[in-house]
DODO-537036 format. One record per atom (N, C-alpha, C): y, x, z; residue in three letters; residue number from 1; chain. Coordinates in pm, 1 decimal, padded with zeros to 6 digits. Example, Ala and Ser with C-alpha at 12.3 -4.5 7.8 and 13.67 -1.06 7.14 Angstrom:
residues 2
+----------+----------+----------+------+------+-------+
!        y !        x !        z ! resn ! resi ! chain !
+----------+----------+----------+------+------+-------+
! -00569.0 !  01319.0 !  00780.0 !  Ala !    1 !     A !
! -00450.0 !  01230.0 !  00780.0 !  Ala !    1 !     A !
! -00330.0 !  01320.0 !  00780.0 !  Ala !    1 !     A !
! -00225.0 !  01285.0 !  00708.0 !  Ser !    2 !     A !
! -00106.0 !  01367.0 !  00714.0 !  Ser !    2 !     A !
!  00003.0 !  01290.0 !  00787.0 !  Ser !    2 !     A !
+----------+----------+----------+------+------+-------+
This chain:
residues 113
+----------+----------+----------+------+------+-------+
!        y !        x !        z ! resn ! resi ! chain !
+----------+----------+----------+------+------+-------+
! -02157.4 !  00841.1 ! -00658.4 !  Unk !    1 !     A !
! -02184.2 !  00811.7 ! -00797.5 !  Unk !    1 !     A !
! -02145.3 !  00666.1 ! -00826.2 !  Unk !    1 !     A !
! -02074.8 !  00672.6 ! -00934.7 !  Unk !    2 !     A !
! -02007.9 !  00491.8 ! -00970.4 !  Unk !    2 !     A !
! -02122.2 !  00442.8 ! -01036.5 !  Unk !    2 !     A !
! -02179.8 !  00346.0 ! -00979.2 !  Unk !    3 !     A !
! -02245.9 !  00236.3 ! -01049.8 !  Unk !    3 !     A !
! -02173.1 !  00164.1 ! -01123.5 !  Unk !    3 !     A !
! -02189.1 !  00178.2 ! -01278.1 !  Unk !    4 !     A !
! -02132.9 !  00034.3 ! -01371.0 !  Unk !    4 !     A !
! -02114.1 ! -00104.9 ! -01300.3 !  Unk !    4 !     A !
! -02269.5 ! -00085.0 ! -01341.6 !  Unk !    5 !     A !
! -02304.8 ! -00245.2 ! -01302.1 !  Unk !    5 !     A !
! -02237.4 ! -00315.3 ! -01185.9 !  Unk !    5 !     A !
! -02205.1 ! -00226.5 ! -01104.0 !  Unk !    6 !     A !
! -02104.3 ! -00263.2 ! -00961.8 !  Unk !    6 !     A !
! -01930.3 ! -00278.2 ! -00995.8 !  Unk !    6 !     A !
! -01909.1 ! -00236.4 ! -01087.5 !  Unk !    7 !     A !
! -01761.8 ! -00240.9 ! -01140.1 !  Unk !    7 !     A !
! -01728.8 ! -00314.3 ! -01240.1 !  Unk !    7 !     A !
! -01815.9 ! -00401.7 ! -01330.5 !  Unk !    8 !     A !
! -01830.0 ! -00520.9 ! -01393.8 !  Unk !    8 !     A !
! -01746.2 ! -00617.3 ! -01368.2 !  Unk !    8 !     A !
! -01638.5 ! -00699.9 ! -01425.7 !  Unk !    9 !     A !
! -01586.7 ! -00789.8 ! -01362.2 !  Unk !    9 !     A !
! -01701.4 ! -00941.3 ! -01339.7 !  Unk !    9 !     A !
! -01641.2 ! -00999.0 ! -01215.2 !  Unk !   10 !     A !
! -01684.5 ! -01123.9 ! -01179.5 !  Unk !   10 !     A !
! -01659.6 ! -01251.9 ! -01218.1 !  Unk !   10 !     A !
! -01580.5 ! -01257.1 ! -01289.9 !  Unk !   11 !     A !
! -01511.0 ! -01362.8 ! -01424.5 !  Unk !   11 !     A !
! -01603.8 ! -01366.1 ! -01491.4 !  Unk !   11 !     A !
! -01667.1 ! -01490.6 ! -01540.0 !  Unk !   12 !     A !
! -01786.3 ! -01513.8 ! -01597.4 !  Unk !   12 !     A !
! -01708.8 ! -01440.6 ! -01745.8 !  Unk !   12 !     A !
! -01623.9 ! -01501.0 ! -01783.1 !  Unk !   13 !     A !
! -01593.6 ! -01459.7 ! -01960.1 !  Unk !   13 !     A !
! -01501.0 ! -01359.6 ! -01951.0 !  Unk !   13 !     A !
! -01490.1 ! -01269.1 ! -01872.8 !  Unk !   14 !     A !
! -01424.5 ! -01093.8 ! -01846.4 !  Unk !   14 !     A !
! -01605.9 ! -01049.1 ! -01838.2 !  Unk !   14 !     A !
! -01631.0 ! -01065.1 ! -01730.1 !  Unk !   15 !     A !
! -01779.7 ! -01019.9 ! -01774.0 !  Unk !   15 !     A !
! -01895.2 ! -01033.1 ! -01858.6 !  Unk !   15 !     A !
! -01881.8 ! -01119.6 ! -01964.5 !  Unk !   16 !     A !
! -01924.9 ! -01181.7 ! -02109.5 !  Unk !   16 !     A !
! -01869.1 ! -01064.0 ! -02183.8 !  Unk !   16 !     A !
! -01778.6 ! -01084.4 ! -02193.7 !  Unk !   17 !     A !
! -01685.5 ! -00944.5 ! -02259.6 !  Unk !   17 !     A !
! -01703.3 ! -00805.0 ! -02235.9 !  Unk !   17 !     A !
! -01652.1 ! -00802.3 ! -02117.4 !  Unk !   18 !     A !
! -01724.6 ! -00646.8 ! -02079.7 !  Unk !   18 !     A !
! -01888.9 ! -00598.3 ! -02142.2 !  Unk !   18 !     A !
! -01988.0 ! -00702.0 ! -02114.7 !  Unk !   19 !     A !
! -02104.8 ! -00673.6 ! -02149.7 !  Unk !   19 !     A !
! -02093.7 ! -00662.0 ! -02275.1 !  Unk !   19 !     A !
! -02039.9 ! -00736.9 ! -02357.2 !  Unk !   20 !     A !
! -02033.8 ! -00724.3 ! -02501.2 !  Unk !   20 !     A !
! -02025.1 ! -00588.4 ! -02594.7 !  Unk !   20 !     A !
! -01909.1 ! -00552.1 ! -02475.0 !  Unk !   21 !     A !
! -01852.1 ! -00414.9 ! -02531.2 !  Unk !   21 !     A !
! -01982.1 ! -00305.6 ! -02493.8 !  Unk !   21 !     A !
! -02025.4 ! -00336.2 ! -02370.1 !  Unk !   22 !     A !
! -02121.9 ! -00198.8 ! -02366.5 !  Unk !   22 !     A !
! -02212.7 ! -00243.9 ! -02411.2 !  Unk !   22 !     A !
! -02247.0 ! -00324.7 ! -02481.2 !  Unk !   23 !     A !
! -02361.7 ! -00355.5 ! -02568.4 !  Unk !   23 !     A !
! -02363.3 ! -00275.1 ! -02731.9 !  Unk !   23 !     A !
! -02240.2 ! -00333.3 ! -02765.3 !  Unk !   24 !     A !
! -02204.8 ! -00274.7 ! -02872.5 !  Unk !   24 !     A !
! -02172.4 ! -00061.9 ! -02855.6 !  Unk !   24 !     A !
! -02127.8 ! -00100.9 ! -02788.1 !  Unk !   25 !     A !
! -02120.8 !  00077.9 ! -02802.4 !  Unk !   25 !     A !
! -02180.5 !  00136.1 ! -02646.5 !  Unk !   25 !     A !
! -02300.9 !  00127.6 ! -02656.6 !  Unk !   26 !     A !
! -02365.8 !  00166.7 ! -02571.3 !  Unk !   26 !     A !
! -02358.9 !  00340.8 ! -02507.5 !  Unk !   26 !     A !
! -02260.5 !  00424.7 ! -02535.6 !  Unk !   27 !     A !
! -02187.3 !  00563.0 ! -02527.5 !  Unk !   27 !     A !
! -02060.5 !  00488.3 ! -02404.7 !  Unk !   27 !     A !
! -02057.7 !  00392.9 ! -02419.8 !  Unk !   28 !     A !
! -01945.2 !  00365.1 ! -02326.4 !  Unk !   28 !     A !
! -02030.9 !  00369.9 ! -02192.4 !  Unk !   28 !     A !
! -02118.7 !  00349.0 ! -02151.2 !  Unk !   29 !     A !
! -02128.3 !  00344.2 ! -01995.3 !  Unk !   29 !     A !
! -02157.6 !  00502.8 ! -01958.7 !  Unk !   29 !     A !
! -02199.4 !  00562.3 ! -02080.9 !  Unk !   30 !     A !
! -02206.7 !  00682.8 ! -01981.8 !  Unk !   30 !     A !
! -02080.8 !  00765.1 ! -01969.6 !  Unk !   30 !     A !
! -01961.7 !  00751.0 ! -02047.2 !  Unk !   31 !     A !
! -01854.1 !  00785.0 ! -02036.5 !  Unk !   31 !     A !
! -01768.9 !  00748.1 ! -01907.7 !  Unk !   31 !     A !
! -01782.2 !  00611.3 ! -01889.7 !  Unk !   32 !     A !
! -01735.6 !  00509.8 ! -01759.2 !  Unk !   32 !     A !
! -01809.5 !  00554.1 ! -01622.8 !  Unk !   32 !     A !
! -01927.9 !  00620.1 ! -01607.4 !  Unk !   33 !     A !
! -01998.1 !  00669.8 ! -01564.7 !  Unk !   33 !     A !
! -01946.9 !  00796.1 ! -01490.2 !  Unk !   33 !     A !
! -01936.8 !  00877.7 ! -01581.3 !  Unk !   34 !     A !
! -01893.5 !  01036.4 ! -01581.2 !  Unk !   34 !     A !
! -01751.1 !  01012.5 ! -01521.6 !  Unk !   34 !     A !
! -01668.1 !  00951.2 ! -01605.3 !  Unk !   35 !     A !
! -01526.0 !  00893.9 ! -01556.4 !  Unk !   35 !     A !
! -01503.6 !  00838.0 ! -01445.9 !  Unk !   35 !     A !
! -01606.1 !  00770.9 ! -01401.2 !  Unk !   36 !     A !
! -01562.1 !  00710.5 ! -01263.9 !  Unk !   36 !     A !
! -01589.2 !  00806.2 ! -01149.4 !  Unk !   36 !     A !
! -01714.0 !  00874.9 ! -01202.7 !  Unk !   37 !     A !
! -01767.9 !  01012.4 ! -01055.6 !  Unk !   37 !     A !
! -01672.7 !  01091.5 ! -01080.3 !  Unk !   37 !     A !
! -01577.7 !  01115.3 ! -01180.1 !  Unk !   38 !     A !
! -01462.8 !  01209.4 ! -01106.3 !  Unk !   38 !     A !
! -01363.3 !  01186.0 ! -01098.0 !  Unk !   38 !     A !
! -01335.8 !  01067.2 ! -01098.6 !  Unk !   39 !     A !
! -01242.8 !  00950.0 ! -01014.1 !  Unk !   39 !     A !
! -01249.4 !  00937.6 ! -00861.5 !  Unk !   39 !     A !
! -01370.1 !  00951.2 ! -00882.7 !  Unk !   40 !     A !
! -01403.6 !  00900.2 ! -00676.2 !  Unk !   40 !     A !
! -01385.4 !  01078.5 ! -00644.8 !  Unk !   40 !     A !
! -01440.6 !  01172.1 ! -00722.4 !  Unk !   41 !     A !
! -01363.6 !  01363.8 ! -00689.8 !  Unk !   41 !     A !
! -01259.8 !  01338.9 ! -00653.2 !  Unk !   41 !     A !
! -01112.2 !  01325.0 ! -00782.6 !  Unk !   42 !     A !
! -01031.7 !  01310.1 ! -00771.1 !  Unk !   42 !     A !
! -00937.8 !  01245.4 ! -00705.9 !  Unk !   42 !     A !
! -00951.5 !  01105.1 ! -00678.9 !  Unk !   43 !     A !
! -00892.7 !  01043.5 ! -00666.7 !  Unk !   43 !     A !
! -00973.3 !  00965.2 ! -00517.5 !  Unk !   43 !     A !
! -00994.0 !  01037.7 ! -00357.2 !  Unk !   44 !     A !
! -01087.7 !  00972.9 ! -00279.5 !  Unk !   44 !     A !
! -01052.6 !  00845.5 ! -00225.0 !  Unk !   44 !     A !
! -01194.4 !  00753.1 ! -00205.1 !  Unk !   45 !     A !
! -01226.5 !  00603.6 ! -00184.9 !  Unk !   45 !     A !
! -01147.4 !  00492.7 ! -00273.7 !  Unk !   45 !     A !
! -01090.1 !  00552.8 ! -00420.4 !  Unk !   46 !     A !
! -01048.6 !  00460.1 ! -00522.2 !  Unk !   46 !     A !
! -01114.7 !  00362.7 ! -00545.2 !  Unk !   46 !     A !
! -01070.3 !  00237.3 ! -00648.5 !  Unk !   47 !     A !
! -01160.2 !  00159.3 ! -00625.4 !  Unk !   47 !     A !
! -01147.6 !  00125.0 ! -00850.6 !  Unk !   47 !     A !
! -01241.9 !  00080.0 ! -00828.8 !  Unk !   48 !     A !
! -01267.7 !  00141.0 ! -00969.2 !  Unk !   48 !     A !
! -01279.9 ! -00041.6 ! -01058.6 !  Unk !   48 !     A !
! -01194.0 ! -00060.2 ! -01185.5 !  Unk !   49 !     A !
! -01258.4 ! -00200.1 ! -01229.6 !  Unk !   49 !     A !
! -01236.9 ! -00183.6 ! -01383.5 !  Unk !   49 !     A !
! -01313.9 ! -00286.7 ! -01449.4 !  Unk !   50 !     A !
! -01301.1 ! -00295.2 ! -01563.5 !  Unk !   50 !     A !
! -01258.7 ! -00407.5 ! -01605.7 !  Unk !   50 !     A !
! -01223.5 ! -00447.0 ! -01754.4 !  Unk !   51 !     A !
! -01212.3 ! -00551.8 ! -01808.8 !  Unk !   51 !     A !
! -01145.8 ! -00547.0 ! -01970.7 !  Unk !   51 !     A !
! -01113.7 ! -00627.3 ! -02012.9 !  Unk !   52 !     A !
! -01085.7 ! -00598.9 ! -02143.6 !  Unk !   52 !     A !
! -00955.7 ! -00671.6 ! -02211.8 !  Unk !   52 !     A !
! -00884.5 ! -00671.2 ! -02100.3 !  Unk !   53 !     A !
! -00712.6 ! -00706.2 ! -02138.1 !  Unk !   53 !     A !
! -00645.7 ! -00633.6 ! -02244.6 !  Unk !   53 !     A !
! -00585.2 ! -00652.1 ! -02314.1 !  Unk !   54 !     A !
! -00541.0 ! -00604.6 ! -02414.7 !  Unk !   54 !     A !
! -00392.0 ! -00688.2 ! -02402.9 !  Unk !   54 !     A !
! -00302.8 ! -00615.2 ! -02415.5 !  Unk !   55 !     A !
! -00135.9 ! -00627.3 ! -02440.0 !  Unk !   55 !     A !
! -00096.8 ! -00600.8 ! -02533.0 !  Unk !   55 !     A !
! -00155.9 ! -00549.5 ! -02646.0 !  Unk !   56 !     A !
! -00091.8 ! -00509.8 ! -02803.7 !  Unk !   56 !     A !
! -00229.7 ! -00514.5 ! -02870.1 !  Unk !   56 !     A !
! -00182.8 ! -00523.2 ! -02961.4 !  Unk !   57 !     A !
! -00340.6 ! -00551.3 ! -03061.1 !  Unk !   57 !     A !
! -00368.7 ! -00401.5 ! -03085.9 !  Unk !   57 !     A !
! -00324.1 ! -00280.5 ! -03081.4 !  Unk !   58 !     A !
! -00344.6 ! -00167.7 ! -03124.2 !  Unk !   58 !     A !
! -00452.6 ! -00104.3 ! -02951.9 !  Unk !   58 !     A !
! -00423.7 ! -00199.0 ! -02865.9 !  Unk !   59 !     A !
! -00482.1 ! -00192.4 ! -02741.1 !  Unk !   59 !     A !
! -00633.8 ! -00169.6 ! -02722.7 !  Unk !   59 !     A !
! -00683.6 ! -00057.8 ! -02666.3 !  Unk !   60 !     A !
! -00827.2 ! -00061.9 ! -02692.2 !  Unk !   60 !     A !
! -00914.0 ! -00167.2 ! -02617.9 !  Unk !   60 !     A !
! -01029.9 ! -00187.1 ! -02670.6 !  Unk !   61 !     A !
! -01108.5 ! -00293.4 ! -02595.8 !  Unk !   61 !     A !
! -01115.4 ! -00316.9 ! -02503.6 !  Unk !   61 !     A !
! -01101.9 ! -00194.2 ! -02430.4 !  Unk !   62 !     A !
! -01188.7 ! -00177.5 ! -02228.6 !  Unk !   62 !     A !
! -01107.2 ! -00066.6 ! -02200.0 !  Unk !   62 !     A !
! -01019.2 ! -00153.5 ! -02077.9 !  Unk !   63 !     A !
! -00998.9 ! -00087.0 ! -01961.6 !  Unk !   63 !     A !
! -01029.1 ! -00041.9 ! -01904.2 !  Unk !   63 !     A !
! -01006.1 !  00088.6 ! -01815.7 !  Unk !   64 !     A !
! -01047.0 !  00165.5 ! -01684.5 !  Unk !   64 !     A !
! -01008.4 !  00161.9 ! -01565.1 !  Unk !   64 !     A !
! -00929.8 !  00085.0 ! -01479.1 !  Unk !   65 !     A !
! -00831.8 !  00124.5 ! -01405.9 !  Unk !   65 !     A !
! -00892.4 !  00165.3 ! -01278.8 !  Unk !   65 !     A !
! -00836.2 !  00284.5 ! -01204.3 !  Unk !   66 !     A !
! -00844.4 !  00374.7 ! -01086.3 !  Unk !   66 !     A !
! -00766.5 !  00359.3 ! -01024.1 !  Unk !   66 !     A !
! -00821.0 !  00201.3 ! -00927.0 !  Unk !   67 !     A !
! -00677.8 !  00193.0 ! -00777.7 !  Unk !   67 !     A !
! -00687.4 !  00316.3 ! -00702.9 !  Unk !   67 !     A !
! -00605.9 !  00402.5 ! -00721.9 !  Unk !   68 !     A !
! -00609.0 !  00497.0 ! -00585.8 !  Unk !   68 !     A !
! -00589.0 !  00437.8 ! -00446.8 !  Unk !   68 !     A !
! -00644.2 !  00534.8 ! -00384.2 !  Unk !   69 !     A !
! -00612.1 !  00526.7 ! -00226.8 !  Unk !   69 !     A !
! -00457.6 !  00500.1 ! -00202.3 !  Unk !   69 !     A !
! -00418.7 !  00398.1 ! -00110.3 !  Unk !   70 !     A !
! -00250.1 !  00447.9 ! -00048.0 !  Unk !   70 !     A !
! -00236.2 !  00589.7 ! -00016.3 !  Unk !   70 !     A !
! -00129.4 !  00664.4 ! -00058.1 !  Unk !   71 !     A !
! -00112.6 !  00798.4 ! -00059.2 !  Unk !   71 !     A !
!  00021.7 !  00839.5 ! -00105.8 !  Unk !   71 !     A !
!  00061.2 !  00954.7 ! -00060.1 !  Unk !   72 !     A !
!  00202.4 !  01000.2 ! -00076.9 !  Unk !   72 !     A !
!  00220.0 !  01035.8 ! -00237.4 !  Unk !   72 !     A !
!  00346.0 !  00947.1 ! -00292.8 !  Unk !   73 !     A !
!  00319.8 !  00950.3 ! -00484.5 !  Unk !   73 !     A !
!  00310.4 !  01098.1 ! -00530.7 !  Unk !   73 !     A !
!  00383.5 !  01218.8 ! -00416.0 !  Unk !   74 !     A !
!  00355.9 !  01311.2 ! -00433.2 !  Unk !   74 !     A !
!  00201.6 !  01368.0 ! -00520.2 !  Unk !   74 !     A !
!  00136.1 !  01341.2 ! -00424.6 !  Unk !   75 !     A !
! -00026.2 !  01379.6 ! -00379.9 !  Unk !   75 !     A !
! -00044.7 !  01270.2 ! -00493.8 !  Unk !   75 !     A !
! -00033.0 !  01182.6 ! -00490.4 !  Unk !   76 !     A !
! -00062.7 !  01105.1 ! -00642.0 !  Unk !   76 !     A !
! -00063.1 !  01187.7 ! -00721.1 !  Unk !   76 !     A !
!  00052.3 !  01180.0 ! -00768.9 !  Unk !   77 !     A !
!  00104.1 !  01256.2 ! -00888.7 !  Unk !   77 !     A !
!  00042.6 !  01363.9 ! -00938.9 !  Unk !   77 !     A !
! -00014.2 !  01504.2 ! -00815.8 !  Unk !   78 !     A !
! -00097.8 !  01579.9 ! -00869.5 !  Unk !   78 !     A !
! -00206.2 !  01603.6 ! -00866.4 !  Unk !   78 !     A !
! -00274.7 !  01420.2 ! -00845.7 !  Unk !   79 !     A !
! -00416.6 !  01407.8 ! -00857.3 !  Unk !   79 !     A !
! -00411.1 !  01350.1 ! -00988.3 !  Unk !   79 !     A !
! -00323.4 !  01249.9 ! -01037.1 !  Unk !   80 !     A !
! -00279.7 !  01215.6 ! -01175.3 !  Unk !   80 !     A !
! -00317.8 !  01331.0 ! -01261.0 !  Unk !   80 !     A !
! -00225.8 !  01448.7 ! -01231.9 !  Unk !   81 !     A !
! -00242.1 !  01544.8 ! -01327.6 !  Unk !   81 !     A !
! -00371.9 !  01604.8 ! -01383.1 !  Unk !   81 !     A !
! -00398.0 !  01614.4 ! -01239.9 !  Unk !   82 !     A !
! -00565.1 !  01738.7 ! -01271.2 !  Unk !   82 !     A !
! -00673.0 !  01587.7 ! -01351.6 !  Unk !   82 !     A !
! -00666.6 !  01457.3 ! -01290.2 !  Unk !   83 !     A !
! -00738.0 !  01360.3 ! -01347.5 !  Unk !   83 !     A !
! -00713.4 !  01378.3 ! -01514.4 !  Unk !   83 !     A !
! -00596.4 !  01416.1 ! -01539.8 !  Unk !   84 !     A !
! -00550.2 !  01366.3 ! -01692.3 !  Unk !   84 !     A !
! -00587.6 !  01450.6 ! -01769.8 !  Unk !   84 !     A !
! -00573.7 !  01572.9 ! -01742.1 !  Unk !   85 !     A !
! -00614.7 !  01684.6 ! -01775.4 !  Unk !   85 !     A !
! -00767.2 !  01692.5 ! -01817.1 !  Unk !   85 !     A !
! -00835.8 !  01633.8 ! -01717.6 !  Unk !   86 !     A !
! -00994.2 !  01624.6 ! -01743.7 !  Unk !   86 !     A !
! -01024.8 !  01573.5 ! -01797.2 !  Unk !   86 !     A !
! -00965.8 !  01442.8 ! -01809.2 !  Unk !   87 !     A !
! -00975.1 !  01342.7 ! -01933.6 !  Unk !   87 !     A !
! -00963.9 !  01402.8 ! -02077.1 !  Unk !   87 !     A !
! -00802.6 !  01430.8 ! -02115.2 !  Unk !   88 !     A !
! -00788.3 !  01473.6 ! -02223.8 !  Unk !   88 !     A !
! -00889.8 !  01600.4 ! -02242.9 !  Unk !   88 !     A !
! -00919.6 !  01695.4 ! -02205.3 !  Unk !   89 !     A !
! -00939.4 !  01832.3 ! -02236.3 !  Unk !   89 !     A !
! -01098.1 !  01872.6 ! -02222.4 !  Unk !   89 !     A !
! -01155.8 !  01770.2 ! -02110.6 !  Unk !   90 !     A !
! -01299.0 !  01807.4 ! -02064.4 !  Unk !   90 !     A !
! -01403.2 !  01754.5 ! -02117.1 !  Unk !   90 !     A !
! -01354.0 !  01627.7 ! -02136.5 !  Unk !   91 !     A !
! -01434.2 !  01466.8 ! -02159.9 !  Unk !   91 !     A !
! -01412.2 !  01466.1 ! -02266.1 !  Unk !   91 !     A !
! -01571.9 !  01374.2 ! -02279.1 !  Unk !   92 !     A !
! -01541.1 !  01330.9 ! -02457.7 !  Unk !   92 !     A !
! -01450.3 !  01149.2 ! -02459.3 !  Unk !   92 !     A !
! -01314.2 !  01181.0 ! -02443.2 !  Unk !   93 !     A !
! -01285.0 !  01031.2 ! -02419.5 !  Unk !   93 !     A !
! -01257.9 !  00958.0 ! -02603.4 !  Unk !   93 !     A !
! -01320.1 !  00824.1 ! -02585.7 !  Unk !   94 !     A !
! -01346.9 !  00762.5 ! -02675.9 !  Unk !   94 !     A !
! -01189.5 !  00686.0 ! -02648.2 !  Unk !   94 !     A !
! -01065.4 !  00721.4 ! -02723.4 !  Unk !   95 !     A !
! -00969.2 !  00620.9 ! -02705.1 !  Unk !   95 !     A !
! -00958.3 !  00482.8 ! -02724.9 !  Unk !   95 !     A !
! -01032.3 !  00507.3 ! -02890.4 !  Unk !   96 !     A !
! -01023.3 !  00375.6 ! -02934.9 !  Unk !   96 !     A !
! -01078.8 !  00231.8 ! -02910.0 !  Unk !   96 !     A !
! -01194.6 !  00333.5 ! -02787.2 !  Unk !   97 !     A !
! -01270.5 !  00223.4 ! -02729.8 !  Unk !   97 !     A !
! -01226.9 !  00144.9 ! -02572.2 !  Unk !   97 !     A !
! -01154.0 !  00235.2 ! -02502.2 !  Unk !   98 !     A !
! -01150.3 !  00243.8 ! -02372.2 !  Unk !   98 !     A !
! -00972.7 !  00317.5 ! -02349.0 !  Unk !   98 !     A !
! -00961.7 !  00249.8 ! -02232.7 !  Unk !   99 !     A !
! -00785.7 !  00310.0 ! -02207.8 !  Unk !   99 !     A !
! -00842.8 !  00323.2 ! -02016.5 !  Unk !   99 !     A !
! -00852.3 !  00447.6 ! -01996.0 !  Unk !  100 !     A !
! -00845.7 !  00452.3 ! -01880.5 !  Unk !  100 !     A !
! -00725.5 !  00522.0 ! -01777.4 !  Unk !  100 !     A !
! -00688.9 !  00384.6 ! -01706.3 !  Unk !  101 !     A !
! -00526.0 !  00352.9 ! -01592.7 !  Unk !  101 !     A !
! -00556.8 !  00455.5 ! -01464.3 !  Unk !  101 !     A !
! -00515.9 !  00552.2 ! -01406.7 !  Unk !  102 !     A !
! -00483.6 !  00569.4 ! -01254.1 !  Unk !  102 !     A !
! -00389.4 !  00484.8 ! -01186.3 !  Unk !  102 !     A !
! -00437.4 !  00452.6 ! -01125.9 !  Unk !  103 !     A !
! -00306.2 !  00348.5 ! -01083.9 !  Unk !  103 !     A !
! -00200.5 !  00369.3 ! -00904.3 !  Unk !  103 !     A !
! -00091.5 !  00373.3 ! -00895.4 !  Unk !  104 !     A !
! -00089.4 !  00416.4 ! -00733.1 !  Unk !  104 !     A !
! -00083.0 !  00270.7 ! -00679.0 !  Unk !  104 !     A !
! -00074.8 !  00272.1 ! -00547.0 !  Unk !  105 !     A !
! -00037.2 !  00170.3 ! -00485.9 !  Unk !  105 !     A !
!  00059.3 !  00118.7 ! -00409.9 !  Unk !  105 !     A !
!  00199.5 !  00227.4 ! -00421.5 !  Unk !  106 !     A !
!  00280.6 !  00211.9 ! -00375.8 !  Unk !  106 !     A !
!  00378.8 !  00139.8 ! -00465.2 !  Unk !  106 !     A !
!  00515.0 !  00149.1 ! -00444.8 !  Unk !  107 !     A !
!  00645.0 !  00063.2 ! -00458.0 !  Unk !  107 !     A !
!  00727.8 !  00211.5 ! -00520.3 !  Unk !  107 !     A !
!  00746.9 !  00205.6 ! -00631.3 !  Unk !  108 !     A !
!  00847.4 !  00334.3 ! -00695.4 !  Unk !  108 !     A !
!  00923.0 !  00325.5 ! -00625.4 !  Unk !  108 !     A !
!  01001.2 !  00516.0 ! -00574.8 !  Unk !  109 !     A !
!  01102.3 !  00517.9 ! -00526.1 !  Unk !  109 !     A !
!  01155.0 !  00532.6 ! -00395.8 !  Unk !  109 !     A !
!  00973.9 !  00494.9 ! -00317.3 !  Unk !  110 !     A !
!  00945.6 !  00484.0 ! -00162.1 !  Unk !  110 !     A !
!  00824.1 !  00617.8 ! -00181.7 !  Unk !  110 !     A !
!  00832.1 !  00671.3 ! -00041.3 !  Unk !  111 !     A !
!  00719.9 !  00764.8 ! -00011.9 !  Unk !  111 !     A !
!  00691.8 !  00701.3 !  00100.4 !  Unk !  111 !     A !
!  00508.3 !  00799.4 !  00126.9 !  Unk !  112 !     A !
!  00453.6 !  00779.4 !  00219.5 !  Unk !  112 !     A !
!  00414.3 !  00868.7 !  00262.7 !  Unk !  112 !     A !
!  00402.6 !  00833.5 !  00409.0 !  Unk !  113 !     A !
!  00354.9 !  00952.0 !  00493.2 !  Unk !  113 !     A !
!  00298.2 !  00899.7 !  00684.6 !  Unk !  113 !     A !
+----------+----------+----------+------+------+-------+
């Protein structure tokens, strides 16, 4: 089970922020919550962070990102899927609030094995 409070960034003013946001929309942790326990399903011993970078102003507040495990992009790819799938289709995902990343950890173009 993902503890929030454990995935909080450690940046005093990323974590000023972060709190801000789940202050204000207090529906966000249990979403981040739900999202992260089937992250760690999906996606095993990921490592889970938040923060509230924004690259376009149309960019939602809070990030999700899901370092996956090192793993073949294969096996990525169709943990990507079934993850995305759950997202869009299962979950109540709040876009406008939250953008949640799978992320791999490899080098495009290279496999592993």
């Amino acid at each position: 089970m993902v503890n929030v409070a454990q995935i909080i960034p450690t940046d005093p003013e990323e974590q000023a922020s972060v709190l801000a946001m789940l202050r204000e929309h207090p529906e966000l942790r249990e979403f981040i919550q739900r999202t992260g326990d089937k992250a760690d399903e999906i996606f095993p011993a990921a490592r889970i962070t938040l923060d509230t970078q924004q690259f376009d102003e149309w960019d939602p507040p809070v990030r999700m990102l899901v370092h996956a495990h090192a793993q073949d992009i294969d096996d990525f790819m169709a943990q990507y899927d079934r993850f995305s799938f759950w997202l869009s289709h299962e979950s109540p995902y709040p876009e406008d609030l939250i953008q949640v990343v799978p992320l791999w950890p490899g080098i495009p173009g290279t496999r592993r094995r």
